[in-house]
PyMOL Python script that loads the backbone (N, CA, C, O; Angstrom):
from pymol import cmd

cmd.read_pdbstr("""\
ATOM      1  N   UNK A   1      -1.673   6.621   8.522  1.00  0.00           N
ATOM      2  CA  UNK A   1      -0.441   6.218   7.870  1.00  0.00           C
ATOM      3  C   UNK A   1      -0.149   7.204   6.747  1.00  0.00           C
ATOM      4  O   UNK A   1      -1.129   7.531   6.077  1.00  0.00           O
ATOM      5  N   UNK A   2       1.089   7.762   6.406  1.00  0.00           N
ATOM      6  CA  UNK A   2       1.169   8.993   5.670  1.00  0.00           C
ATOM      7  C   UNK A   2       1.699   7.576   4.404  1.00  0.00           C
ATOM      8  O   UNK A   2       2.044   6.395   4.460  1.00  0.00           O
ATOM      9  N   UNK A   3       1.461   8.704   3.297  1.00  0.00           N
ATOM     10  CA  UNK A   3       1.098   7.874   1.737  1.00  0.00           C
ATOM     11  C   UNK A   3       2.632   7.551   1.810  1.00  0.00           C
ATOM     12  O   UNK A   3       2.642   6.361   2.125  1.00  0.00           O
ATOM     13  N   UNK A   4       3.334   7.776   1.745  1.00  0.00           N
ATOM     14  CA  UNK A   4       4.655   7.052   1.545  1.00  0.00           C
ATOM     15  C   UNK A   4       4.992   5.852   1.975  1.00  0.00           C
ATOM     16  O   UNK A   4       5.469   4.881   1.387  1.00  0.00           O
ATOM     17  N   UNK A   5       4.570   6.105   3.492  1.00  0.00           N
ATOM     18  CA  UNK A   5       4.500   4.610   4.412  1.00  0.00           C
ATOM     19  C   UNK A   5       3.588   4.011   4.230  1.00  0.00           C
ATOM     20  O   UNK A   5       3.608   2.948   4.850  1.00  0.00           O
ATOM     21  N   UNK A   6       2.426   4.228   3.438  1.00  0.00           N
ATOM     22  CA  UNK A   6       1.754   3.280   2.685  1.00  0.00           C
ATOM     23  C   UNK A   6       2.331   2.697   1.397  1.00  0.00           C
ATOM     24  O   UNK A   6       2.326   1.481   1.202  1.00  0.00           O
ATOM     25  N   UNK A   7       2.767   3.466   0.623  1.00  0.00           N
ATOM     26  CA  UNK A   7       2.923   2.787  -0.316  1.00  0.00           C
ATOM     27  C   UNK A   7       4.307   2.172  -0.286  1.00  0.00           C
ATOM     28  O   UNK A   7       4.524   1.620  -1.364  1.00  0.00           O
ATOM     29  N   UNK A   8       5.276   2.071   0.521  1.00  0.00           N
ATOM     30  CA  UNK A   8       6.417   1.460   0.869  1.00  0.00           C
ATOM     31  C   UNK A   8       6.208   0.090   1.243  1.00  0.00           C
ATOM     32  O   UNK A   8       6.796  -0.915   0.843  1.00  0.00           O
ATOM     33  N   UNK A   9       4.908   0.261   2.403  1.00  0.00           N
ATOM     34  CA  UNK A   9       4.115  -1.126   2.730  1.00  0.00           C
ATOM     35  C   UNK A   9       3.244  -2.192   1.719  1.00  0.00           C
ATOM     36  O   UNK A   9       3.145  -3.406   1.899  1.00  0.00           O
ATOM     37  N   UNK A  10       2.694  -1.469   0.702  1.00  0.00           N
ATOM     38  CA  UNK A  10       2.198  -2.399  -0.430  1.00  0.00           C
ATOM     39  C   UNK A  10       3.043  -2.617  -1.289  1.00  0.00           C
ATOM     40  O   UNK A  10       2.755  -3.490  -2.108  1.00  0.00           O
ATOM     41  N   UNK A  11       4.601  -1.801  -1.445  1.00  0.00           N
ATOM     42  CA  UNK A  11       5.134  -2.681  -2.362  1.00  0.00           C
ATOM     43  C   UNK A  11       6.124  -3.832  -1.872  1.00  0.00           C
ATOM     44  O   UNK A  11       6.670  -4.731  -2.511  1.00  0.00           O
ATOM     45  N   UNK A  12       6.171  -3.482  -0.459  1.00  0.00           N
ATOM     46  CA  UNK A  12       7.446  -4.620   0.529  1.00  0.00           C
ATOM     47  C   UNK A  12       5.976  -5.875   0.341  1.00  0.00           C
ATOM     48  O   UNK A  12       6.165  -7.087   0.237  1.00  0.00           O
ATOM     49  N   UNK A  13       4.794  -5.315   0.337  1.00  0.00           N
ATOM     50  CA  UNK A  13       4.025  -6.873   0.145  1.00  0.00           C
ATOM     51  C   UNK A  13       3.682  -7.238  -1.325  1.00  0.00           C
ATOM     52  O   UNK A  13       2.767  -7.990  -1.661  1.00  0.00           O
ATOM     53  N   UNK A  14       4.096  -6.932  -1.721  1.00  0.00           N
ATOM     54  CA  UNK A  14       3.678  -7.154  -3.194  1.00  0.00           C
ATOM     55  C   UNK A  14       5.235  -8.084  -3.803  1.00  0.00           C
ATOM     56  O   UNK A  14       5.412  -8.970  -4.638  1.00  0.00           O
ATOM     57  N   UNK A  15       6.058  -7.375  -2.947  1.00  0.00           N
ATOM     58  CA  UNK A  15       7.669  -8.020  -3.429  1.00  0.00           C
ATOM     59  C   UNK A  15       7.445  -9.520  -2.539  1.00  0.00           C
ATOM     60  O   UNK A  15       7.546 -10.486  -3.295  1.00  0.00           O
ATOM     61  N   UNK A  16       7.216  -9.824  -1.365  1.00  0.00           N
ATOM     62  CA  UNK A  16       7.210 -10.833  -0.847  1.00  0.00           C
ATOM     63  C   UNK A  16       6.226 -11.991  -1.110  1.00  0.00           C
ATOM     64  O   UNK A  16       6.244 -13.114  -0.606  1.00  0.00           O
ATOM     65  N   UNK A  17       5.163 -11.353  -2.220  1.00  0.00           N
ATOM     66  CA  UNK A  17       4.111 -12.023  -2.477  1.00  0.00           C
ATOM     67  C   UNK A  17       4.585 -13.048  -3.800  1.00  0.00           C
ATOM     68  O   UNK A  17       4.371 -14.220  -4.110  1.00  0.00           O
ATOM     69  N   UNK A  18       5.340 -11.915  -4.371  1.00  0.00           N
ATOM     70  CA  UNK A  18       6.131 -12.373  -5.541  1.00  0.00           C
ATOM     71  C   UNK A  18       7.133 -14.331  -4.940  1.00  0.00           C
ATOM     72  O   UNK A  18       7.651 -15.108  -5.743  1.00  0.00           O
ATOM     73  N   UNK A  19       7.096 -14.439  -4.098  1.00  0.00           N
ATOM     74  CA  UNK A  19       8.269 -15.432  -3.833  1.00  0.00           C
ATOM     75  C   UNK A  19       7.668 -16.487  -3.400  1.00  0.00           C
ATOM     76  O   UNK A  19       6.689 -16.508  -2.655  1.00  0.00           O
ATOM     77  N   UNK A  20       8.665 -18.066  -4.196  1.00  0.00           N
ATOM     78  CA  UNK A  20       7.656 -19.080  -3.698  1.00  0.00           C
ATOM     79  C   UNK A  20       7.983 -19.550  -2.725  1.00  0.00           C
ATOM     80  O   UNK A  20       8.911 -18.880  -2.271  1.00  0.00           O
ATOM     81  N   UNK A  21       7.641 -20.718  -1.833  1.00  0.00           N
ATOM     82  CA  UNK A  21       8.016 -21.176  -0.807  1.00  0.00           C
ATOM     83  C   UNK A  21       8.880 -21.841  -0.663  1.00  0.00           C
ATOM     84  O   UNK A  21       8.783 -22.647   0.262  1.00  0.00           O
ATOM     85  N   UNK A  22       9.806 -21.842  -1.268  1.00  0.00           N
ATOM     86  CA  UNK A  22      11.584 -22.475  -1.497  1.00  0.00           C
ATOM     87  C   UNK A  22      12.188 -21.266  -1.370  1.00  0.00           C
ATOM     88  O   UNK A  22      13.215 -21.161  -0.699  1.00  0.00           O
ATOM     89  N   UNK A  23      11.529 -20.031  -2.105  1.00  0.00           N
ATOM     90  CA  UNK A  23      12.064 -19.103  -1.693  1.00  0.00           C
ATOM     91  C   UNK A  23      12.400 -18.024  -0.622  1.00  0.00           C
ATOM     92  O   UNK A  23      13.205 -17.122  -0.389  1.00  0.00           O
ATOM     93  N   UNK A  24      11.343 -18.631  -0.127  1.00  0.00           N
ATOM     94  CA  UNK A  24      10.729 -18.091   0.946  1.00  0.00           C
ATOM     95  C   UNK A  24      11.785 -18.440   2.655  1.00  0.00           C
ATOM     96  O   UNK A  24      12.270 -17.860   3.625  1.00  0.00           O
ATOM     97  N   UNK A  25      11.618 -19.804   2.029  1.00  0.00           N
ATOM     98  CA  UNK A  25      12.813 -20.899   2.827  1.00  0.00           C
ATOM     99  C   UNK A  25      14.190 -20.347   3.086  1.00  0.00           C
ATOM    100  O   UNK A  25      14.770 -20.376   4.172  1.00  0.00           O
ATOM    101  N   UNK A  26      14.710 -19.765   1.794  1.00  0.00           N
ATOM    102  CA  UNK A  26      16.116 -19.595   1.438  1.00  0.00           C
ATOM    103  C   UNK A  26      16.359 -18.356   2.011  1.00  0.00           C
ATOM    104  O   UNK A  26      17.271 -18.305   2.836  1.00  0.00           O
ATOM    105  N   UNK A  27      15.544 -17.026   1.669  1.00  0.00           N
ATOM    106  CA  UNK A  27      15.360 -15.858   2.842  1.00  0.00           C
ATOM    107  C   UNK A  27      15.288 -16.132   3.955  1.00  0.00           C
ATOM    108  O   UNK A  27      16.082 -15.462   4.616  1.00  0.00           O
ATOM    109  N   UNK A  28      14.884 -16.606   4.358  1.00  0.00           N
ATOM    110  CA  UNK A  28      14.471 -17.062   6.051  1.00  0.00           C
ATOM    111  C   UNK A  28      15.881 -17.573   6.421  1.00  0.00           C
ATOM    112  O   UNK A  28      16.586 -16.649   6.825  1.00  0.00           O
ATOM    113  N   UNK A  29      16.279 -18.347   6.410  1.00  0.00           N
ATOM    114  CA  UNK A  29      17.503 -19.061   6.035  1.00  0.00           C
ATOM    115  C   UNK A  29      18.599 -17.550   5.900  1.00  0.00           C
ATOM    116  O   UNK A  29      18.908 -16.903   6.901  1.00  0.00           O
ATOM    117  N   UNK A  30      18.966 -17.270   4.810  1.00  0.00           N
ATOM    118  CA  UNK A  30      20.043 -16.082   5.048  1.00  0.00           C
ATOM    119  C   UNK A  30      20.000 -14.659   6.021  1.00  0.00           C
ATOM    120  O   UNK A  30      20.998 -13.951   6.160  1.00  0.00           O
ATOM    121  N   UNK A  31      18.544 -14.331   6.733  1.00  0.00           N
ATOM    122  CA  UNK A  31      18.201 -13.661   7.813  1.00  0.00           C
ATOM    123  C   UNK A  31      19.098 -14.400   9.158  1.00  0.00           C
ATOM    124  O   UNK A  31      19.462 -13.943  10.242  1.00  0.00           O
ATOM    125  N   UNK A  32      19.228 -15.557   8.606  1.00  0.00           N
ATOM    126  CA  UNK A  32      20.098 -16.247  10.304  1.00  0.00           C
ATOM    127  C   UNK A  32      21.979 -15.509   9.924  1.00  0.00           C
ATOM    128  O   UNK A  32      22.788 -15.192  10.796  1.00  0.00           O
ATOM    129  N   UNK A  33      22.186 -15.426   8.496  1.00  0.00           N
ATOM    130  CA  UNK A  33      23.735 -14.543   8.069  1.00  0.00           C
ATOM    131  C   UNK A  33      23.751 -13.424   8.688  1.00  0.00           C
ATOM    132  O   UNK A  33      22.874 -12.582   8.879  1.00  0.00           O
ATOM    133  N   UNK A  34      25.051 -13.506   9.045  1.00  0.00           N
ATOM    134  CA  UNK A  34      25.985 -12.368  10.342  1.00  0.00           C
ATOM    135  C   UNK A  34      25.878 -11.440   9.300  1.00  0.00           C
ATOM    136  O   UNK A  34      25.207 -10.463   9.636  1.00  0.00           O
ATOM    137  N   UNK A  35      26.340 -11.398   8.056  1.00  0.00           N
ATOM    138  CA  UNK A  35      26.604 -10.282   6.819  1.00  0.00           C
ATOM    139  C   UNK A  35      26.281 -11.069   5.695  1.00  0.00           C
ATOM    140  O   UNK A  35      26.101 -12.273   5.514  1.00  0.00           O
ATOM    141  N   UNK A  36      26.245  -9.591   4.659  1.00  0.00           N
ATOM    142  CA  UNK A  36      26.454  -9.946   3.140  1.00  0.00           C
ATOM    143  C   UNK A  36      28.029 -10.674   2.770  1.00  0.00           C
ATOM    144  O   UNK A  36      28.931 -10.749   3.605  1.00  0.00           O
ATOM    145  N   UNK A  37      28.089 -10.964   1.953  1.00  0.00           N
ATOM    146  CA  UNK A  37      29.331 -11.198   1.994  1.00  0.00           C
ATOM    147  C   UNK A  37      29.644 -10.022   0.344  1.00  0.00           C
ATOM    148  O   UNK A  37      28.759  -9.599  -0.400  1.00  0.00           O
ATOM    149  N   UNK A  38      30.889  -9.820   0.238  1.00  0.00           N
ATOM    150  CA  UNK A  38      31.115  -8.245  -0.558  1.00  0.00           C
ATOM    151  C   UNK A  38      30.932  -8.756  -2.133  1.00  0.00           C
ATOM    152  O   UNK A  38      31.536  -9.677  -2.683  1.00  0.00           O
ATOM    153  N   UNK A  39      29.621  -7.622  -2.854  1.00  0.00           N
ATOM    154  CA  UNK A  39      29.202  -7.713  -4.155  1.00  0.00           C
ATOM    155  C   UNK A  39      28.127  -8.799  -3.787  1.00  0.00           C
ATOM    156  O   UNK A  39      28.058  -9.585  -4.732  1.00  0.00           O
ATOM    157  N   UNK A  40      27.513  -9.046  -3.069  1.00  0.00           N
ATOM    158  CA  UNK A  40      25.949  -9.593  -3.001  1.00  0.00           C
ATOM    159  C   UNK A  40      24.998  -8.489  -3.212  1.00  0.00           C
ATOM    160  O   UNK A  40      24.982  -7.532  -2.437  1.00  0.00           O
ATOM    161  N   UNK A  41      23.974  -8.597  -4.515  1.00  0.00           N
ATOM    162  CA  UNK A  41      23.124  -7.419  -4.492  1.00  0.00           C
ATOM    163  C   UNK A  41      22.015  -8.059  -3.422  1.00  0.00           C
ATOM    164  O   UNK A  41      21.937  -9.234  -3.063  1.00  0.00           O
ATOM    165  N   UNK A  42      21.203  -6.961  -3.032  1.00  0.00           N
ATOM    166  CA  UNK A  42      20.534  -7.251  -2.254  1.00  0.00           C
ATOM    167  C   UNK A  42      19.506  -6.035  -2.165  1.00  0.00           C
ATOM    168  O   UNK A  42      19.845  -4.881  -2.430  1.00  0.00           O
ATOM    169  N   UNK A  43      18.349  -6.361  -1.808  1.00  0.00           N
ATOM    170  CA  UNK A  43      17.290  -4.937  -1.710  1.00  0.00           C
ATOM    171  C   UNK A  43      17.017  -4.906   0.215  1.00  0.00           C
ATOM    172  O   UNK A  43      17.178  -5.794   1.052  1.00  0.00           O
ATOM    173  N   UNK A  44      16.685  -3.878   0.308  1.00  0.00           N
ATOM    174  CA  UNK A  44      16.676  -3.521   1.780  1.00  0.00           C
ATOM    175  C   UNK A  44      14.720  -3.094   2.211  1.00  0.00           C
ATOM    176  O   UNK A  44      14.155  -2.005   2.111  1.00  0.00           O
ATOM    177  N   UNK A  45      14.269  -4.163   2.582  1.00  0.00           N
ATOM    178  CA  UNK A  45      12.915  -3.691   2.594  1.00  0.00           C
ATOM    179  C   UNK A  45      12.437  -2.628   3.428  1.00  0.00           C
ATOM    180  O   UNK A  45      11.237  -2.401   3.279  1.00  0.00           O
ATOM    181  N   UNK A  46      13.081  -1.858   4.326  1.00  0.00           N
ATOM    182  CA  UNK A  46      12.298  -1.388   5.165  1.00  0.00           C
ATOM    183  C   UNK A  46      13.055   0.679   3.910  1.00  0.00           C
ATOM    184  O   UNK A  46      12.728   1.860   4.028  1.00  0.00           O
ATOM    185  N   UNK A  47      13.876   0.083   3.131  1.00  0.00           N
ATOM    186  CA  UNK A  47      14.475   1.248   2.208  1.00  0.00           C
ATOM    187  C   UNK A  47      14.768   1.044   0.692  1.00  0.00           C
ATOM    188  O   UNK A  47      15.810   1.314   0.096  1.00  0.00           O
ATOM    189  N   UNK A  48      13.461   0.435   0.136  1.00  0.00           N
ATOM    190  CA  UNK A  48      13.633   0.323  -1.319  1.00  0.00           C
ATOM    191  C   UNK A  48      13.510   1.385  -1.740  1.00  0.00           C
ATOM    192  O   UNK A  48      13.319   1.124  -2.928  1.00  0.00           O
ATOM    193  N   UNK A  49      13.457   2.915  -1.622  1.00  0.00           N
ATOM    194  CA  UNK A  49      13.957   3.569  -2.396  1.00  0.00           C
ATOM    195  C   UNK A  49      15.421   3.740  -2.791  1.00  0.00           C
ATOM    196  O   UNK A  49      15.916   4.275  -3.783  1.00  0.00           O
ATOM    197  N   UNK A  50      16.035   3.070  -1.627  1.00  0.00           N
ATOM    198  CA  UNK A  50      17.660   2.614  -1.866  1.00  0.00           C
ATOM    199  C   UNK A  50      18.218   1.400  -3.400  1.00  0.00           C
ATOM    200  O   UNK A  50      19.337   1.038  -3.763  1.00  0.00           O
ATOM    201  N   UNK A  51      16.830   1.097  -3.931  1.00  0.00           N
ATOM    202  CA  UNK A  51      17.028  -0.011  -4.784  1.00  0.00           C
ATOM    203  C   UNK A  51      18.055  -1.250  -4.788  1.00  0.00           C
ATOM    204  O   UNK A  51      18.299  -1.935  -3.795  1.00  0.00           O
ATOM    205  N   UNK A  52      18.429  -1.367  -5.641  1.00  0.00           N
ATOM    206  CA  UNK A  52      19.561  -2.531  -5.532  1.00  0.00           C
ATOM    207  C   UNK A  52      20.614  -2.409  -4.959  1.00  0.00           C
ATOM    208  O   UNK A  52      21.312  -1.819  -5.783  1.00  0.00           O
ATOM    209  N   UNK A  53      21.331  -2.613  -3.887  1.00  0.00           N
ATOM    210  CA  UNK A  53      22.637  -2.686  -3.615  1.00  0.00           C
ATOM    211  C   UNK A  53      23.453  -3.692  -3.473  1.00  0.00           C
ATOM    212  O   UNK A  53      23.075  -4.858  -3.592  1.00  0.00           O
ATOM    213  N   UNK A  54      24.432  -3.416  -3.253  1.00  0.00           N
ATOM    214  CA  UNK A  54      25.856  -4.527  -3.025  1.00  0.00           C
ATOM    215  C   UNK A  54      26.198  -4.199  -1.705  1.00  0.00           C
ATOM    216  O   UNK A  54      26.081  -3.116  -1.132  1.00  0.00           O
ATOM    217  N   UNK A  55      26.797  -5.665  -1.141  1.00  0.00           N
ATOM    218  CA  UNK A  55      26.732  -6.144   0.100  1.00  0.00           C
ATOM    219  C   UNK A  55      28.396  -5.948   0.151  1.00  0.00           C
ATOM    220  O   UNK A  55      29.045  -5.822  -0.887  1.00  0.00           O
ATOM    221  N   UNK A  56      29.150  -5.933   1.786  1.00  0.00           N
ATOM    222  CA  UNK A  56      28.544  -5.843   2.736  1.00  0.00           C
ATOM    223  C   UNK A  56      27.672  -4.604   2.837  1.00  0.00           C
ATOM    224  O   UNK A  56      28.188  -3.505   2.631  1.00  0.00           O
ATOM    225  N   UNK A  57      25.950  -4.743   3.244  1.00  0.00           N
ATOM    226  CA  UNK A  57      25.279  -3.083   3.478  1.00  0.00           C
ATOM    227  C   UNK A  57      26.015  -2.518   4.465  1.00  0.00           C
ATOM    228  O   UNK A  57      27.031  -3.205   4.564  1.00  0.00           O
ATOM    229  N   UNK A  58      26.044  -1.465   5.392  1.00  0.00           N
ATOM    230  CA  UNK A  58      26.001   0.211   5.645  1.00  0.00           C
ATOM    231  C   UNK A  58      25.359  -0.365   6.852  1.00  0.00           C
ATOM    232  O   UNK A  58      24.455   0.409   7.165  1.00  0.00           O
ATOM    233  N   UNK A  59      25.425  -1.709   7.954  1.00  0.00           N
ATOM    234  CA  UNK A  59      24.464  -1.591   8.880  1.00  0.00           C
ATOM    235  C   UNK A  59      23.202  -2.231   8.540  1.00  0.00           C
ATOM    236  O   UNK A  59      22.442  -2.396   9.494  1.00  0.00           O
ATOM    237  N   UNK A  60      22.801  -2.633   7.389  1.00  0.00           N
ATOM    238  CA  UNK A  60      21.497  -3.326   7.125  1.00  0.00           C
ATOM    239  C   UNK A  60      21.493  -4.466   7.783  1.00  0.00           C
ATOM    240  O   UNK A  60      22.235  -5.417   7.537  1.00  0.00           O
ATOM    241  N   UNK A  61      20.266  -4.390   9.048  1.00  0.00           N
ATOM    242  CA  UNK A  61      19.928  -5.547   9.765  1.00  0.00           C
ATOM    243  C   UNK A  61      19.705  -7.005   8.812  1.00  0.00           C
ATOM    244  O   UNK A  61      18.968  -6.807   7.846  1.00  0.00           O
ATOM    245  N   UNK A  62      20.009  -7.832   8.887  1.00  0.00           N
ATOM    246  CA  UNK A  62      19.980  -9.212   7.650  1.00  0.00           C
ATOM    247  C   UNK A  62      17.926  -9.299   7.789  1.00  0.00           C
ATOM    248  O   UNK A  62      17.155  -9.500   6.851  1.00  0.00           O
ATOM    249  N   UNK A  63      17.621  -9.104   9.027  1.00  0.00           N
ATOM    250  CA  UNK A  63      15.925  -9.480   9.056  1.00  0.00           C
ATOM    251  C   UNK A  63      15.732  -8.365   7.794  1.00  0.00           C
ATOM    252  O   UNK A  63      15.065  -8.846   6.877  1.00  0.00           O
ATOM    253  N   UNK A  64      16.032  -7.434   7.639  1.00  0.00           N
ATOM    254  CA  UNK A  64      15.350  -6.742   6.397  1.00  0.00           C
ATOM    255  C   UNK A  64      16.253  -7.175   5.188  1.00  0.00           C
ATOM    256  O   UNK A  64      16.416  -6.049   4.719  1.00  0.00           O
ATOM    257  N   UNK A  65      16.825  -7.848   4.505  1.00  0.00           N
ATOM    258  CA  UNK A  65      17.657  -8.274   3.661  1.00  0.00           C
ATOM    259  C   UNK A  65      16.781  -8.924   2.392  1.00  0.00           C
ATOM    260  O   UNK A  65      15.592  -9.130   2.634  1.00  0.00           O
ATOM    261  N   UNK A  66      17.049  -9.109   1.666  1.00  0.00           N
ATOM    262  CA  UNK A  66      16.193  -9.446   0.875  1.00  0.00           C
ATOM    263  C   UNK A  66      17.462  -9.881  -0.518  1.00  0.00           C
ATOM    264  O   UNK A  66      17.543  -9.213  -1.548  1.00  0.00           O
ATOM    265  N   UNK A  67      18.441 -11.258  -0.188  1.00  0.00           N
ATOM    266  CA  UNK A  67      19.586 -11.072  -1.079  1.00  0.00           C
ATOM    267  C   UNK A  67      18.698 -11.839  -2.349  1.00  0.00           C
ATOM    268  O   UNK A  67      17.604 -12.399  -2.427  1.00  0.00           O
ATOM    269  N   UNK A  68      20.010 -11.476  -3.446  1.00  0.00           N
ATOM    270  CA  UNK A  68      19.522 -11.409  -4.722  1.00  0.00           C
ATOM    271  C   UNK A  68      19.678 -13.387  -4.801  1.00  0.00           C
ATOM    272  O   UNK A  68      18.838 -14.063  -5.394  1.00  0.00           O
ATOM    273  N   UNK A  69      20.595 -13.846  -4.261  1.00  0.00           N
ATOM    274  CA  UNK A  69      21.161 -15.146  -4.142  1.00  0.00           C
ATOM    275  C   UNK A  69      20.367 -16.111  -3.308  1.00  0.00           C
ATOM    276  O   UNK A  69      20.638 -17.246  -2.916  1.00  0.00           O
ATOM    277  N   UNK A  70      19.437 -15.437  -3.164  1.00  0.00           N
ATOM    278  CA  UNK A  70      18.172 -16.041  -2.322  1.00  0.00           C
ATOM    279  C   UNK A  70      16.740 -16.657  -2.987  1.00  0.00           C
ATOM    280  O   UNK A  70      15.848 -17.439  -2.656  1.00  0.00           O
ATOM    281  N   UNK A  71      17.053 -15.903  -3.996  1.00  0.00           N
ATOM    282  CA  UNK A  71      15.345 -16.334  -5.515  1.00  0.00           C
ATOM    283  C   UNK A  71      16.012 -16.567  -6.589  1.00  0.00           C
ATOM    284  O   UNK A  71      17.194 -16.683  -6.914  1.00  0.00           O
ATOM    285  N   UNK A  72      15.135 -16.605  -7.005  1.00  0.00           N
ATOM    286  CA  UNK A  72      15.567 -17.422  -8.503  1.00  0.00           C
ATOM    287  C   UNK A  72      15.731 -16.113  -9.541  1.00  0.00           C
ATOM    288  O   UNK A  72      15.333 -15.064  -9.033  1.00  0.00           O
ATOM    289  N   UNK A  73      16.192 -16.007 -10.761  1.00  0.00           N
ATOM    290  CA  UNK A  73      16.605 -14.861 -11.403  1.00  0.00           C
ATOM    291  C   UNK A  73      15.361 -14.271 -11.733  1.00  0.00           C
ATOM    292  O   UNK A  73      15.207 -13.055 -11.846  1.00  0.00           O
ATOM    293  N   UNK A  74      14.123 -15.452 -11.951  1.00  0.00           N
ATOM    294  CA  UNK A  74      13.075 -14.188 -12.884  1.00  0.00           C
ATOM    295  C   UNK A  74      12.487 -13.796 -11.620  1.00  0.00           C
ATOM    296  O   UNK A  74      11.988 -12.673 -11.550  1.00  0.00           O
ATOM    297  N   UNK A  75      12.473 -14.530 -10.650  1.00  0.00           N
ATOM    298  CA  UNK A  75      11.543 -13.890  -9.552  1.00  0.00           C
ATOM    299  C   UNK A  75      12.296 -12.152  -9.037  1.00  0.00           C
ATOM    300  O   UNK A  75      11.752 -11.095  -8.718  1.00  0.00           O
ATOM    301  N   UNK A  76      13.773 -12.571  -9.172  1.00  0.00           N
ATOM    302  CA  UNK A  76      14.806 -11.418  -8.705  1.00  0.00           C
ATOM    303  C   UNK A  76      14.078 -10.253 -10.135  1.00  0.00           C
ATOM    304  O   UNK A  76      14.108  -9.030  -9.998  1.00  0.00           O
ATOM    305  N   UNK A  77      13.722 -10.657 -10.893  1.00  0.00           N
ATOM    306  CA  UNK A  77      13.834  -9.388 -12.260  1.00  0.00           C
ATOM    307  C   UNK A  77      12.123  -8.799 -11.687  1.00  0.00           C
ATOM    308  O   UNK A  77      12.023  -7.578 -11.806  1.00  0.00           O
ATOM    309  N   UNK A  78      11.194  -9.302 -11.269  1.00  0.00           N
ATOM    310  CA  UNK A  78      10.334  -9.143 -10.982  1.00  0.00           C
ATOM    311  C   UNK A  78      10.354  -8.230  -9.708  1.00  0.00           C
ATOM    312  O   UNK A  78       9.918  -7.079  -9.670  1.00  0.00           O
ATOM    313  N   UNK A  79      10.809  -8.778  -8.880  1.00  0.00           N
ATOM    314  CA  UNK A  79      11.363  -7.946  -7.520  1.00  0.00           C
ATOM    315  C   UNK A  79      11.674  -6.510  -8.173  1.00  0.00           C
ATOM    316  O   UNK A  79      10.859  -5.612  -7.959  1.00  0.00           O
ATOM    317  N   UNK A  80      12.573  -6.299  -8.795  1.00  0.00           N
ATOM    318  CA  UNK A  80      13.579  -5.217  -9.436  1.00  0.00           C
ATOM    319  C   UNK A  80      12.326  -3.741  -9.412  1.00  0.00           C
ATOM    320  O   UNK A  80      12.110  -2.624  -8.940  1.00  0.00           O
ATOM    321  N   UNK A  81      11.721  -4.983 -10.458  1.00  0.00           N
ATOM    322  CA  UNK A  81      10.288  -3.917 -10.928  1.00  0.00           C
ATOM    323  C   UNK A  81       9.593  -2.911 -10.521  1.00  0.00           C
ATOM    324  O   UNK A  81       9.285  -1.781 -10.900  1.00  0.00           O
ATOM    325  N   UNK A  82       9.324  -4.020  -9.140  1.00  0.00           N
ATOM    326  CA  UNK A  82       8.408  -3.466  -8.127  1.00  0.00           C
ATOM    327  C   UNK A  82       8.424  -2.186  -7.406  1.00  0.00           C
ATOM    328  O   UNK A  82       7.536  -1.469  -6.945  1.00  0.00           O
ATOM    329  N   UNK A  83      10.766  -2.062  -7.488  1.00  0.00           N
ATOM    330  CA  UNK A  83      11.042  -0.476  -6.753  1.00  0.00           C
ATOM    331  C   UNK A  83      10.903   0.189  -7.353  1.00  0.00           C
ATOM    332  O   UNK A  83      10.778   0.224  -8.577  1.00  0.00           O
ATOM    333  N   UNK A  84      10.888   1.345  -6.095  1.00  0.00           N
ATOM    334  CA  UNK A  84      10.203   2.929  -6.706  1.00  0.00           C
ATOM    335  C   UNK A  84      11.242   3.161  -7.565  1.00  0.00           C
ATOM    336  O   UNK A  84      10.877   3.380  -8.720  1.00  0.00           O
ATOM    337  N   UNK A  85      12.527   3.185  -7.349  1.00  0.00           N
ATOM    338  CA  UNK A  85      12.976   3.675  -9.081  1.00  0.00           C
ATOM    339  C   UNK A  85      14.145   2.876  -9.949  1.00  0.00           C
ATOM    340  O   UNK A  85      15.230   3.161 -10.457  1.00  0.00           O
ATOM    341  N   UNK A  86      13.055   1.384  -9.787  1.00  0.00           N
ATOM    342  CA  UNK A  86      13.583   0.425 -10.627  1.00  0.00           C
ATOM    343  C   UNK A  86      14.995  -0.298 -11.125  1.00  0.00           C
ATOM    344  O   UNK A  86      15.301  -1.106 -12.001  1.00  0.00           O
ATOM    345  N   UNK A  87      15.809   0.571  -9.894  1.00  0.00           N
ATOM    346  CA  UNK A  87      17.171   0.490 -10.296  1.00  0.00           C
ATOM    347  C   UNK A  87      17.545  -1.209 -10.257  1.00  0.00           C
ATOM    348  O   UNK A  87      16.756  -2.027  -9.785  1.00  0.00           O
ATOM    349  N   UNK A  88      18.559  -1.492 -10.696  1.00  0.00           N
ATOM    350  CA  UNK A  88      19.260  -2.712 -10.815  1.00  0.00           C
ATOM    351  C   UNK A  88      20.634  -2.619 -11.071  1.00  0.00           C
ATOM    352  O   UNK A  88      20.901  -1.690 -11.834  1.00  0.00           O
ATOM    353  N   UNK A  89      21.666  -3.326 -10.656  1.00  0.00           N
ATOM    354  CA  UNK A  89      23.331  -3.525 -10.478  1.00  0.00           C
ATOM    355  C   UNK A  89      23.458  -3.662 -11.822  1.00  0.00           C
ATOM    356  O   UNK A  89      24.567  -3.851 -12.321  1.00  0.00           O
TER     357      UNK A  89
END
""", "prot")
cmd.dss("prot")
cmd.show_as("cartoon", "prot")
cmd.util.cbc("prot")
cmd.orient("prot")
């Protein structure tokens, strides 16, 4: 596994580790959404160097979605953290 795709992989688990099981619920749950709907931030797990974005994404499959309207705010500020370059809306 080349170090990037490692470390892309410990922080997509480290972000999901972060979330409780309501939250967990509520992701699962908006993965069944056709789209973002427009100005939903949202992180893209399989491209957090993309950091925070606003919805509708560019093609982002909803299974990798990760909306901001999905956790709770401190868990979302925690998430934030975790990307490689920390950006936030």
């Amino acid at each position: 596994m080349k170090t990037n795709n490692q470390n892309d992989y410990l922080t997509r688990e480290k972000i999901l580790l972060l979330l409780s099981d309501d939250e967990v619920a509520s992701v699962a749950t908006a993965e069944t959404a056709a789209e973002l709907s427009v100005g939903d931030e949202f992180i893209d797990l399989n491209k957090l160097d993309l950091g925070v974005q606003r919805g509708p994404g560019s093609k982002t499959p909803m299974g990798h979605v990760l909306p901001k309207r999905s956790v709770q705010i401190g868990t979302w500020s925690k998430i934030v953290a975790q990307l490689p370059n920390h950006s936030a809306l």
